[in-house]
MMTF fields as JSON, N, C-alpha, C and O atoms, coordinates in Angstrom:
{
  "mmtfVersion": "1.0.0",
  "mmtfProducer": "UNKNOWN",
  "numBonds": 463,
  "numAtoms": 464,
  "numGroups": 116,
  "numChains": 1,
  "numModels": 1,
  "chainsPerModel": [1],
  "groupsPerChain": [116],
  "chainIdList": ["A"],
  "bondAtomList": [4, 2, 8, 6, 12, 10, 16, 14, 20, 18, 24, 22, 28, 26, 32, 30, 36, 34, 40, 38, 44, 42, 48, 46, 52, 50, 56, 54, 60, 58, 64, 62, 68, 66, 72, 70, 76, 74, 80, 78, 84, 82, 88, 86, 92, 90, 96, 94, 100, 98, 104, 102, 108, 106, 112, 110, 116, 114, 120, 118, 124, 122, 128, 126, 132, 130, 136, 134, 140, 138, 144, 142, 148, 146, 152, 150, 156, 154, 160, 158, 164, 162, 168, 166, 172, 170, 176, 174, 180, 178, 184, 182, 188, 186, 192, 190, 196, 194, 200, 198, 204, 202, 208, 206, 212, 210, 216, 214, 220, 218, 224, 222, 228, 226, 232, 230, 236, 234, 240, 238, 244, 242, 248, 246, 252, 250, 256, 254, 260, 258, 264, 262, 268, 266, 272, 270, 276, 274, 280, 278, 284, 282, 288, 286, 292, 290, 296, 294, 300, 298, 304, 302, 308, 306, 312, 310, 316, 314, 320, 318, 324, 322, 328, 326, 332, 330, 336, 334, 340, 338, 344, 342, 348, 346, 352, 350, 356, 354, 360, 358, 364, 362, 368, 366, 372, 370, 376, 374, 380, 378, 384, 382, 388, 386, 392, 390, 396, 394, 400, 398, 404, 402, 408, 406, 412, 410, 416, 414, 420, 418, 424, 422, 428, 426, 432, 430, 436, 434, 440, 438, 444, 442, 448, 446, 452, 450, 456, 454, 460, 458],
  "bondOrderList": [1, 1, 1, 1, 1, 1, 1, 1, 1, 1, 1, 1, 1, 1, 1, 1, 1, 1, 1, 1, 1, 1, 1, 1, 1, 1, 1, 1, 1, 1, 1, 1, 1, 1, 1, 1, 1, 1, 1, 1, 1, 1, 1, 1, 1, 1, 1, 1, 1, 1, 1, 1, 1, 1, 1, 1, 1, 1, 1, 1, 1, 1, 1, 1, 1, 1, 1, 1, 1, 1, 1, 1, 1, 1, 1, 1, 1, 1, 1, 1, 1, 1, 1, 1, 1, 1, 1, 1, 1, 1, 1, 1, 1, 1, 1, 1, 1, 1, 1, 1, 1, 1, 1, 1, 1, 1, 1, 1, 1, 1, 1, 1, 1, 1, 1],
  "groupList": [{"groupName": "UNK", "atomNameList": ["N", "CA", "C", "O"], "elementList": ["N", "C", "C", "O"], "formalChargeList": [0, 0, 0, 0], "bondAtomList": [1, 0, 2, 1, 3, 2], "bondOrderList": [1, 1, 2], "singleLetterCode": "X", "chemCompType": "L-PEPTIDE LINKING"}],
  "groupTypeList": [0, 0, 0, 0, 0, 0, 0, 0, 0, 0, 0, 0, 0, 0, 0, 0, 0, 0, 0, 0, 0, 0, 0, 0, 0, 0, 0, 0, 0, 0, 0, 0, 0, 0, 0, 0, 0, 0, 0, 0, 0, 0, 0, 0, 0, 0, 0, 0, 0, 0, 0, 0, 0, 0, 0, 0, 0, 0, 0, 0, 0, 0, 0, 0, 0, 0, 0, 0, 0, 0, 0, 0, 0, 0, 0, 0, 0, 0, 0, 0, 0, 0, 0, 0, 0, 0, 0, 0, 0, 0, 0, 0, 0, 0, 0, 0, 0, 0, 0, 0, 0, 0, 0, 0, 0, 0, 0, 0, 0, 0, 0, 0, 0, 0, 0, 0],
  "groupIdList": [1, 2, 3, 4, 5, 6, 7, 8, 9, 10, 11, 12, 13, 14, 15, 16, 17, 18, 19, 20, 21, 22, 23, 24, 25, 26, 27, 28, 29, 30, 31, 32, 33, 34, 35, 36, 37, 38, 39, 40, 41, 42, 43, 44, 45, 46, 47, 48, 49, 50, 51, 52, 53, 54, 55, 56, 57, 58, 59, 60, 61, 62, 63, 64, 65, 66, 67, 68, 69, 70, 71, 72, 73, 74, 75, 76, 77, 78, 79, 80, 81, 82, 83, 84, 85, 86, 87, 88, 89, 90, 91, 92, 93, 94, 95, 96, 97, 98, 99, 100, 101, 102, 103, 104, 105, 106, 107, 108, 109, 110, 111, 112, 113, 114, 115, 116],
  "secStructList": [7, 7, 7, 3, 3, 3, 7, 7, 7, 3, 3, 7, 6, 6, 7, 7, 7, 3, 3, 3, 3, 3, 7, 7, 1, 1, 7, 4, 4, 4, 1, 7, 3, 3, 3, 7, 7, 5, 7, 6, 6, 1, 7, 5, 7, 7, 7, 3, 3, 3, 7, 1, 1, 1, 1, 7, 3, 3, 7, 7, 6, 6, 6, 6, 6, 6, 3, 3, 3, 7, 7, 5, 6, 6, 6, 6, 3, 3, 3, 3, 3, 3, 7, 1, 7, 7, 1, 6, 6, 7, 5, 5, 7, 7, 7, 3, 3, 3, 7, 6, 6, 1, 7, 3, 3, 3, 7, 7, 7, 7, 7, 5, 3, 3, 7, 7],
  "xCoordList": [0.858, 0.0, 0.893, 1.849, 0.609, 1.568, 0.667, 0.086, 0.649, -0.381, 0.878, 1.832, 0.455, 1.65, 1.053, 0.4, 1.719, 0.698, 1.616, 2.739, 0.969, 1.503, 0.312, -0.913, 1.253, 0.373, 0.969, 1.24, 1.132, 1.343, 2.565, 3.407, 2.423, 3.412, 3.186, 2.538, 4.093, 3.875, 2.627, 2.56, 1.88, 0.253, 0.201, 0.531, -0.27, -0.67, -2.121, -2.862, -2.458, -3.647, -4.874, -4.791, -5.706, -6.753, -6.778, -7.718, -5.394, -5.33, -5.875, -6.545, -5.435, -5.982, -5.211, -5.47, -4.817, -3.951, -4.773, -6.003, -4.286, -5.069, -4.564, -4.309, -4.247, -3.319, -3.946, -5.004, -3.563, -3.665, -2.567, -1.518, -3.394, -3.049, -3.278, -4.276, -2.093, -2.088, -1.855, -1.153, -2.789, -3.584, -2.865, -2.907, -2.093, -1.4, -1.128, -0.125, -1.716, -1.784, -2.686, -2.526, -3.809, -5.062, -6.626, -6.58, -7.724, -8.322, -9.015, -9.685, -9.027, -8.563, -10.102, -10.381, -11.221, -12.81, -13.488, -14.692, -13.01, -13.521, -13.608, -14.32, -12.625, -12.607, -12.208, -11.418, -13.136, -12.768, -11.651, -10.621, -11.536, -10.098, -10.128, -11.125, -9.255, -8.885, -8.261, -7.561, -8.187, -7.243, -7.08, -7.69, -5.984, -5.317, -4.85, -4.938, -4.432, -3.04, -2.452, -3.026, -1.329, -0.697, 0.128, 1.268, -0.458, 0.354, 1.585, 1.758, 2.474, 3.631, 3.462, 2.847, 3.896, 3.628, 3.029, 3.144, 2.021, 0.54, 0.113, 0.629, -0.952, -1.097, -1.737, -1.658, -2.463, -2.471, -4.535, -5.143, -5.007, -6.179, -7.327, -7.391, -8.155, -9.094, -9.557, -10.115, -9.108, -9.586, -10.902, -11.749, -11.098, -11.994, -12.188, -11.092, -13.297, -13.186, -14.292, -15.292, -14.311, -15.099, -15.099, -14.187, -16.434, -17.112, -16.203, -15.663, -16.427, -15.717, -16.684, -15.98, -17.525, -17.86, -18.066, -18.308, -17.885, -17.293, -19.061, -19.419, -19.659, -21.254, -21.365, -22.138, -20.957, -20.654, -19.393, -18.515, -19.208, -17.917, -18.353, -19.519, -17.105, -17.307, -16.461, -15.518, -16.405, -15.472, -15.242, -16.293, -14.15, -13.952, -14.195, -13.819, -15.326, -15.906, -14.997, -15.289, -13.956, -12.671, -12.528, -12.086, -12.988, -12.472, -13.95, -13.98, -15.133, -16.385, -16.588, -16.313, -17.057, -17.427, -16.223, -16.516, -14.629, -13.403, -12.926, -12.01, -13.303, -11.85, -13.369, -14.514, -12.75, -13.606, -13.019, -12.082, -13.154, -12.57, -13.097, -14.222, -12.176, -13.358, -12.152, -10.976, -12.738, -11.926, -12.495, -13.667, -11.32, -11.424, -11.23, -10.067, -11.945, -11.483, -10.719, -10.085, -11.207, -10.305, -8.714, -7.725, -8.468, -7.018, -6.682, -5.467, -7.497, -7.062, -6.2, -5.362, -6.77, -6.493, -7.317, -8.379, -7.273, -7.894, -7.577, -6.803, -8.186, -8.233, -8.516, -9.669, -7.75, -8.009, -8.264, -7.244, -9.164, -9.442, -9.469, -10.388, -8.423, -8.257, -8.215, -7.195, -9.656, -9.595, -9.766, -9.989, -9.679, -9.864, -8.749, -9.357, -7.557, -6.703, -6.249, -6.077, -5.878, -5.598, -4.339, -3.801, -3.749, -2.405, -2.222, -1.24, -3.618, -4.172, -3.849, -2.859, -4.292, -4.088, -2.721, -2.471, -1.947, 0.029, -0.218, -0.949, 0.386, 0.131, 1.197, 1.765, 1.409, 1.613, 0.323, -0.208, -0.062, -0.991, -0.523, 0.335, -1.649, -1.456, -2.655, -3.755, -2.402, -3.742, -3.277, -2.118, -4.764, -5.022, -6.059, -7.121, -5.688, -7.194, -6.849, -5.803, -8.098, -8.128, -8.699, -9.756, -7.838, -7.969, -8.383, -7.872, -9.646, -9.433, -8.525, -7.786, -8.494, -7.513, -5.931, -5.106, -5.828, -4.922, -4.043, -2.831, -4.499, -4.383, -4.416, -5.134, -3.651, -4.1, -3.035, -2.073, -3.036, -1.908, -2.037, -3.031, -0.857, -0.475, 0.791, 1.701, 0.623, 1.504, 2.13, 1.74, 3.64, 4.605, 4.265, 4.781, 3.05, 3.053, 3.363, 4.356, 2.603, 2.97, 2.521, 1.564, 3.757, 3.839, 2.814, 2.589, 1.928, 1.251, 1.493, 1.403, 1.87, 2.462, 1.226, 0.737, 0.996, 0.115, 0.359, 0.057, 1.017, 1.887, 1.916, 1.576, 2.386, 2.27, 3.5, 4.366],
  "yCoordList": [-1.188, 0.0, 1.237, 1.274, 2.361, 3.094, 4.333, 4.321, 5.584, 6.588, 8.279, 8.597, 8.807, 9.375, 11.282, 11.526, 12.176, 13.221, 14.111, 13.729, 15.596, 16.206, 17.556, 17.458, 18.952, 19.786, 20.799, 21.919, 20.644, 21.649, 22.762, 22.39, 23.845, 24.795, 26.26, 26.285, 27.496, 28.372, 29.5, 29.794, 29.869, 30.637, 31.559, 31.276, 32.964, 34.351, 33.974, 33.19, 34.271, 33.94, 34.51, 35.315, 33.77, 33.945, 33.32, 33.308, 32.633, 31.834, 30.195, 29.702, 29.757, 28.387, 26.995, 26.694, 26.594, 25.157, 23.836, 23.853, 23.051, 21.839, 20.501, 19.818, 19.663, 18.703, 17.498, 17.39, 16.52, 15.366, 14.499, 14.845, 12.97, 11.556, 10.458, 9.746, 10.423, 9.067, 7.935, 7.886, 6.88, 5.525, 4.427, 4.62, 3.147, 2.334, 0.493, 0.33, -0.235, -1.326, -2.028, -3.061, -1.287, -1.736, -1.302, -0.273, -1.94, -1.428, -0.287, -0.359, 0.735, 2.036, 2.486, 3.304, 2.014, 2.044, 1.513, 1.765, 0.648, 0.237, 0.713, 0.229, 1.926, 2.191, 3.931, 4.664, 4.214, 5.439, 6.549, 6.001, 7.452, 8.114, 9.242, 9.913, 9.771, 11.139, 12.094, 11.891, 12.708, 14.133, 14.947, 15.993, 14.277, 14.853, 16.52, 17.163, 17.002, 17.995, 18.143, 17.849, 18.544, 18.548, 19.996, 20.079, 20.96, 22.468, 22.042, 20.978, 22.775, 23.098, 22.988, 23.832, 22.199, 21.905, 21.339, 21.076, 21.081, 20.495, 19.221, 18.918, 18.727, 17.282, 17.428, 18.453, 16.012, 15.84, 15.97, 15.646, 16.268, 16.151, 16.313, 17.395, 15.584, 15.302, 16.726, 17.633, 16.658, 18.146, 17.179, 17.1, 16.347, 15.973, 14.446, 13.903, 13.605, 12.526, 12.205, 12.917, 11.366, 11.039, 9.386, 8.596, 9.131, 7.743, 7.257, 7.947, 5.435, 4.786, 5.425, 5.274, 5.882, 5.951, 7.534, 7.89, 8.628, 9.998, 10.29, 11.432, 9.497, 10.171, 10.846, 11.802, 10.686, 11.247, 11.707, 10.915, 13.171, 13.622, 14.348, 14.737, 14.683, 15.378, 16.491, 16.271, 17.567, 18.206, 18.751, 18.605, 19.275, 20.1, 21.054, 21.641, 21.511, 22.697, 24.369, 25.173, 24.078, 25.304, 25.353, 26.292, 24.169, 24.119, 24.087, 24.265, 23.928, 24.211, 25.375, 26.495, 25.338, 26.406, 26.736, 27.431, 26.237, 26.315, 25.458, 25.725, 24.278, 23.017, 22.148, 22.1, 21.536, 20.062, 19.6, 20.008, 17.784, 16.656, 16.208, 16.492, 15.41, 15.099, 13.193, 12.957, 12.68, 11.262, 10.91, 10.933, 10.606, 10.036, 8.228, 7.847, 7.53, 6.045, 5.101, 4.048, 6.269, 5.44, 6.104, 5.571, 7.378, 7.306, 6.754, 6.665, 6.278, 6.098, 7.096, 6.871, 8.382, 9.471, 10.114, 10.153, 10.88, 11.608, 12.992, 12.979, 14.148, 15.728, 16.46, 16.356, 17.254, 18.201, 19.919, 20.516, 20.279, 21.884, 22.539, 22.358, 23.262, 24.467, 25.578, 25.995, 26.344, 27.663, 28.818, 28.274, 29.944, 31.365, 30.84, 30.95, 30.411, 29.924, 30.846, 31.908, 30.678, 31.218, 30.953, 30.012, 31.505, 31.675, 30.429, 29.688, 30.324, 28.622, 27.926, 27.425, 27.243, 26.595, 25.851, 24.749, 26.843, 26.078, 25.111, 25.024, 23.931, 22.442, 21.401, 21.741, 20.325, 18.93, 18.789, 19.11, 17.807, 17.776, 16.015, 15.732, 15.168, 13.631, 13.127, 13.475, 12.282, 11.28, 10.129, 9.716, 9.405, 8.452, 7.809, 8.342, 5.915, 5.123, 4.048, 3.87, 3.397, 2.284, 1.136, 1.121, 0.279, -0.801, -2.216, -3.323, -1.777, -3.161, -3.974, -3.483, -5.429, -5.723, -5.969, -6.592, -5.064, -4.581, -3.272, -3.089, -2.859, -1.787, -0.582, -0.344, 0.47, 2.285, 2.346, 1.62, 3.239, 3.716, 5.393, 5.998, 5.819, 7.249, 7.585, 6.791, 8.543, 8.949, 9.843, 10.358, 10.18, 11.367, 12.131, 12.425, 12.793, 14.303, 15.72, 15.937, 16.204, 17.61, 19.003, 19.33, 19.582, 21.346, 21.793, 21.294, 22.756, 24.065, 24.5, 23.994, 25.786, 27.273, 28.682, 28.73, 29.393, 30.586, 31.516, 31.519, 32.426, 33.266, 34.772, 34.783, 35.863, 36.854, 36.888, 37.571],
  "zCoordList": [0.0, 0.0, 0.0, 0.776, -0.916, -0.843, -1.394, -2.479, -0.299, -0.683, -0.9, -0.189, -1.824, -1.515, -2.43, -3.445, -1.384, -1.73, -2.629, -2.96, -3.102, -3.775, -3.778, -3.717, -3.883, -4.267, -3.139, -3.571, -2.209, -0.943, -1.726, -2.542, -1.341, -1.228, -0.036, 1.011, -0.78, -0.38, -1.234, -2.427, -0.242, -0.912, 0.015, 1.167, -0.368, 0.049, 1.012, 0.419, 1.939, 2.736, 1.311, 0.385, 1.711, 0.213, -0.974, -1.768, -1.119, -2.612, -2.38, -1.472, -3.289, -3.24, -3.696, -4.861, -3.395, -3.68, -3.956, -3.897, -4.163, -5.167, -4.536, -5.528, -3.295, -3.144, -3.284, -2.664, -3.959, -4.689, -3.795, -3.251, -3.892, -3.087, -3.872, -3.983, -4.455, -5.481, -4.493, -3.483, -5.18, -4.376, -4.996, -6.211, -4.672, -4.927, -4.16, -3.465, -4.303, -3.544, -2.86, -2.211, -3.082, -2.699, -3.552, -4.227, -3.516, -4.394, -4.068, -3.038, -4.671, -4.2, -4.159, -3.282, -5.071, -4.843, -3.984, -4.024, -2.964, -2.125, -0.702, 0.178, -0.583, 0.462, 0.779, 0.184, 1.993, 2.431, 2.574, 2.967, 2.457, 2.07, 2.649, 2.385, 3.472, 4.631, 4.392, 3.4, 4.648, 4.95, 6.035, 6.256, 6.906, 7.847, 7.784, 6.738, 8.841, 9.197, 10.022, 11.07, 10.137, 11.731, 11.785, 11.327, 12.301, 12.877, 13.209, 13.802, 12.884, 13.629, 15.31, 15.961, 15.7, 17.404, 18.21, 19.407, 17.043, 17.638, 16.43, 15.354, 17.114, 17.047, 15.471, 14.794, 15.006, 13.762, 13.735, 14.755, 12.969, 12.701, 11.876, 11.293, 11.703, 10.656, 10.107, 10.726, 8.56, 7.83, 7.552, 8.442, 6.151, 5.858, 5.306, 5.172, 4.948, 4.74, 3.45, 3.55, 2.371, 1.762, 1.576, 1.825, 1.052, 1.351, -0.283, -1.147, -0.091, -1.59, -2.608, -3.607, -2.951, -4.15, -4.599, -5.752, -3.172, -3.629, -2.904, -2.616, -2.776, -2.52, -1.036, -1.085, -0.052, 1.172, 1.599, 1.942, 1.605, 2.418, 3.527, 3.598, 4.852, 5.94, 5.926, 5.166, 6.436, 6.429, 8.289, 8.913, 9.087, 10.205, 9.827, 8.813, 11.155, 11.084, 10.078, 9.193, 10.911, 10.517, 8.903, 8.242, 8.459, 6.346, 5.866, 4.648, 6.383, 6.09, 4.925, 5.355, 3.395, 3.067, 2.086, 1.114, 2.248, 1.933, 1.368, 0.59, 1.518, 1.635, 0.961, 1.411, -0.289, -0.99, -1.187, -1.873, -0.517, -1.136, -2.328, -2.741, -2.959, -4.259, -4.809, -4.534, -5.261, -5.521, -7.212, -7.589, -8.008, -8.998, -8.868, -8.73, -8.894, -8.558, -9.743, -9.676, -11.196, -12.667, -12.135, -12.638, -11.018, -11.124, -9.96, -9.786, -8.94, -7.632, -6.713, -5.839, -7.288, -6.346, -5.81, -6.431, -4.509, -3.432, -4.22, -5.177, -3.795, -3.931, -2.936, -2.517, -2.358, -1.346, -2.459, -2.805, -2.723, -3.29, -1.827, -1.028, -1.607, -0.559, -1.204, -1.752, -1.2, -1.703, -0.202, 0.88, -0.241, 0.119, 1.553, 2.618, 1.691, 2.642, 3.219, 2.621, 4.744, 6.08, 6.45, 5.866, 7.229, 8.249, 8.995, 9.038, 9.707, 10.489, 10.003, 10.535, 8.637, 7.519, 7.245, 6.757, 7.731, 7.756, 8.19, 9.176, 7.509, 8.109, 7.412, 6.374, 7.92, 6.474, 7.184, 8.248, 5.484, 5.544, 4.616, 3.78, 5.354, 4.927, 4.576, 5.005, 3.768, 3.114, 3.772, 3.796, 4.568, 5.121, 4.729, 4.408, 4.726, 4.473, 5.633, 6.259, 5.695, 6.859, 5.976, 5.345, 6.077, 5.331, 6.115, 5.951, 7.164, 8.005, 8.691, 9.544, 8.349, 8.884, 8.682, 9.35, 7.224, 6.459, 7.398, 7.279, 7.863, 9.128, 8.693, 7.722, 9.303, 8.791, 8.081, 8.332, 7.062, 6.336, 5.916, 5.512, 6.131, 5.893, 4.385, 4.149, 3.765, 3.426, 4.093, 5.141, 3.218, 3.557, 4.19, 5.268, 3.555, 3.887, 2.763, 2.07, 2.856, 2.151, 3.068, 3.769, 2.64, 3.539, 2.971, 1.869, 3.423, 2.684, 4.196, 5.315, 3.584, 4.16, 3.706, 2.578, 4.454, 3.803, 4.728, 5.921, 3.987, 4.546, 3.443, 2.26, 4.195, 2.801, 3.294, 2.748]
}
């Protein structure tokens, strides 16, 4: 299993970044798919989550209105759309799935910074 992200950089508070989680080793339609972050200092936690077939997502209150997940399952990738972005917002930020008794899996990680 091998999930692995892309997209994070440096963004002006207000712009918008695009980060993508290419899916690898498991069948990638069958199952639920996350998006973590973890502040500088502080612990890691649920931005948003969508269901295997893209029909139910959740988002934290704080990315409400801002932040859409969205999943293609012909590429077996996840999508984080972070538009109108904040200072708060500085994070890595990781794609996670739970694969039963396959267990949890994380990628790398990617920076987004929003900063002027």
């Amino acid at each position: 299993v091998q999930l692995v992200e892309s997209g994070g950089g440096l963004v002006q508070p207000g712009g918008s970044l695009r980060l993508s989680c290419a899916a690898s080793g498991f069948t990638f339609s069958s199952y639920g798919m996350k998006w973590y972050r973890q502040p500088p200092g502080k612990g890691r936690n649920l931005v948003a989550a969508i269901s295997s077939t893209g029909g139910t997502t959740n988002y934290a209150d704080s990315v409400k209105g801002r932040f859409t997940i969205s999943r293609d399952n012909a590429k077996s990738t996840v999508y984080l759309q972070m538009d109108n972005l904040k200072p708060d917002d500085t994070a890595v930020y990781y794609c996670n799935t739970g694969l039963g008794r396959r267990g949890d899996y994380w990628g790398q990680g990617t920076q987004v910074t929003v900063s002027s």
